[in-house]
N, C-alpha and C positions, 0 to 999 in steps of 0.2 A: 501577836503583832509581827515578831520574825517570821510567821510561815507566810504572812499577806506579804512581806517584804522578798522575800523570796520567790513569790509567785510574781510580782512584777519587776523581779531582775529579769527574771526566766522568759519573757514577754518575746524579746525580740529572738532569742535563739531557737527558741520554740518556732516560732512564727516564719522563720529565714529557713530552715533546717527542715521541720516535722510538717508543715501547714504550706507548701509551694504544692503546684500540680506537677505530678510524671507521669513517668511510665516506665513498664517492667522492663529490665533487660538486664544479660549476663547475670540472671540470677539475682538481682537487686532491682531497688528502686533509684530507677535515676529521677534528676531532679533538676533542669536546666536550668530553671528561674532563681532556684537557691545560687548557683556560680554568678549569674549573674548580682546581685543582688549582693552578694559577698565580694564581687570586684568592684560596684558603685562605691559599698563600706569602703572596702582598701582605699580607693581613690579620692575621695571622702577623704579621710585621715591623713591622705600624705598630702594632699593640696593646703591642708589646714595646720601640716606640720613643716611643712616646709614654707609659708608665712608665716608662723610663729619663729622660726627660726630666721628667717632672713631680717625680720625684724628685731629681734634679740640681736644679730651681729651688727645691723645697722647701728641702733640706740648704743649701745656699747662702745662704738668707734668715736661715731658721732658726739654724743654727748657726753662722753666722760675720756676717751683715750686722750682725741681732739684738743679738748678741755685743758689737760692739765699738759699735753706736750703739742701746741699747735702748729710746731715744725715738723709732726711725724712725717715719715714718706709714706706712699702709696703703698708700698710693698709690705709695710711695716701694719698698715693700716687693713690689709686684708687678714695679716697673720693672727691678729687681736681680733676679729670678725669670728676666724674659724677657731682660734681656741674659744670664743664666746660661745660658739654653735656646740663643741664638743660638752664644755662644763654645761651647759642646760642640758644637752643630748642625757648627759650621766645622772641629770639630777631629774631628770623624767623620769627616766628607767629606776632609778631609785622609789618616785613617788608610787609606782604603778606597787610594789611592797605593800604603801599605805593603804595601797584600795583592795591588794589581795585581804588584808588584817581588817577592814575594815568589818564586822559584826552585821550592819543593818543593810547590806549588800551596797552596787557601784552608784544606782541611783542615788541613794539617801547619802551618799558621802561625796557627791557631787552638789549636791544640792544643801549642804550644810558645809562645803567648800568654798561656796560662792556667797553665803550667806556671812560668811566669816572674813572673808578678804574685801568683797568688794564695797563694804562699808568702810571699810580703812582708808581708801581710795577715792572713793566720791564724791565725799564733801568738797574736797580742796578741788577738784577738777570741775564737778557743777558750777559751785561758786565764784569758782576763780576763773570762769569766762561769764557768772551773769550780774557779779558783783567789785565793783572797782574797791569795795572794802579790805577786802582781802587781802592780805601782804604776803608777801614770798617767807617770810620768816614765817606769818601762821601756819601758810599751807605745809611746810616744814614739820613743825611741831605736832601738827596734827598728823602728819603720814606717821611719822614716829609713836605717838599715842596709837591711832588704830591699829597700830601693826602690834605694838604690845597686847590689844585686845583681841587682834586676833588670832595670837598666839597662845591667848589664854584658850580663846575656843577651841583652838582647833588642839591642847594639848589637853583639852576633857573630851572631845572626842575620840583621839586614841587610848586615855583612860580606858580601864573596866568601869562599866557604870556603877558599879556601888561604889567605889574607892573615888570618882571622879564626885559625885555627889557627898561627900563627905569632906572634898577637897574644895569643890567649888560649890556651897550649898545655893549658894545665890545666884547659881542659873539653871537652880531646878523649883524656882518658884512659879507660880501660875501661869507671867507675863514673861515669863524669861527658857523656858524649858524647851518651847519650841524653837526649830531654825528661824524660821522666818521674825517670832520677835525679838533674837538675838542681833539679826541684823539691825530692824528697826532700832532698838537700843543703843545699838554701835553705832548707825549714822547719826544719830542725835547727840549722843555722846561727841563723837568726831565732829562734828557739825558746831556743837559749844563749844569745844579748844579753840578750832578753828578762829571763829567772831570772835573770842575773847581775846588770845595772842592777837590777832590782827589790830582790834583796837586799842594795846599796850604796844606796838613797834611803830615805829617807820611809815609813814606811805610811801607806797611805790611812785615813780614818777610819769606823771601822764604820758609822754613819749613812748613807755615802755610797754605801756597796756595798750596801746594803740590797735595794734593788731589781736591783740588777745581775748580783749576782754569788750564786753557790748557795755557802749555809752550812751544813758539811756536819756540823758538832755539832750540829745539830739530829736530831730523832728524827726517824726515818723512817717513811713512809705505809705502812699496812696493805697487804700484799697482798691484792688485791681479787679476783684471779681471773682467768679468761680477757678480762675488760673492763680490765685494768690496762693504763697505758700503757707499763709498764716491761716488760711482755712482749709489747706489740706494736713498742717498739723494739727489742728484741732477735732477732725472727724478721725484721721488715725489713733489720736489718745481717746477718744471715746468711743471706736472701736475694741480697741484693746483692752481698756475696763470692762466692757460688755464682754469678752469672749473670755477674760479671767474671769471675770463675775459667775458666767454659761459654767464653766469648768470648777468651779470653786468647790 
């Protein structure tokens, strides 16, 4: 299993690197398409790193300096921005250790990254725009529960697997082994805190959901036809099932 894991890290460096057209010269093989092709990457990474980060400084200002001092000044409010930019900056660079350590190469530890976190995340965000149920205190409760869970993942992932399996036997059973039904376990799981705190607290007040959340007593929009957006969500999600399904 680690040599097949191995042979599809190697995919793209292979293929960017060894597999472009050239031609001979100064004794070597040039290779234009590779430069190119390696500048699209760079560029690639920094457009998507540098949204990640403006965004990290935004949210950071925004909703938490803001927050708790909403006299800051301007000047004050950029300073908080860039040390937010810097401490994520370090704590990349840090993570990028993780994926050097990581055993089943960058793929499988991306894709068991995702499977770990964004179940933590989801419920309260799907929900709490398609359900007025939901209460600010659940959605709370529940980010805190998934993040416990997926901390547990993700700290049997950096385990050695036999010590991790010893540690955590119960997510090396049938239904639980693989990434993908770790995730599904974890949304469901987070998904039941979720509904349960929400229907022990509070409701929120209708004024507040207003903008956030879809009110589903209300009357519903004329079908408009082949320009309606309710039927061009519905052939994209059944697109997409068909080309995971094709790939599966």
């Amino acid at each position: 299993m680690r040599g097949r894991d191995d042979l599809h890290a190697a995919v793209l460096p292979v293929g960017v690197i060894d597999r472009q057209p050239g031609r001979d010269g100064l004794g070597r093989r040039e290779r234009p398409v590779t430069g190119v092709l390696v500048a699209a990457l760079i560029s690639s990474l920094n457009s998507s790193l540098n949204s990640a980060l403006n965004s990290v400084a935004t949210v950071t200002t925004r909703d938490f300096a803001l927050h708790f001092r909403p006299d800051m000044s301007e000047k004050s409010q950029v300073l908080v921005g860039r040390v937010a930019i810097v401490v994520c900056t370090i704590l990349g660079i840090g993570a990028t250790y993780m994926v050097y350590k990581a055993e089943e190469g960058v793929y499988r530890y991306f894709q068991a990254l995702g499977a770990t976190i964004f179940p933590a995340v989801t419920p309260a965000i799907l929900f709490g725009i398609l359900s007025r149920r939901v209460t600010t205190k659940g959605a709370f409760v529940s980010f805190l529960f998934g993040y416990v869970l997926s901390g547990i993942y993700l700290t049997d992932t950096w385990m050695d697997p036999d010590t991790a399996e010893r540690v955590f036997p119960w997510l090396y059973l049938t239904l639980t082994e693989v990434y993908s039904y770790r995730g599904l376990w974890g949304f469901i799981l987070v998904t039941i805190v979720l509904f349960t705190v929400s229907a022990m607290t509070q409701k929120d007040p209708p004024e507040k959901l207003e903008r956030t959340t879809v009110d589903w007593s209300q009357k519903r929009e004329v079908f408009t036809g082949i320009s309606d957006w309710r039927l061009h969500f519905a052939l994209l999600t059944v697109l997409t099932f068909a080309i995971y399904a094709w790939l599966w």
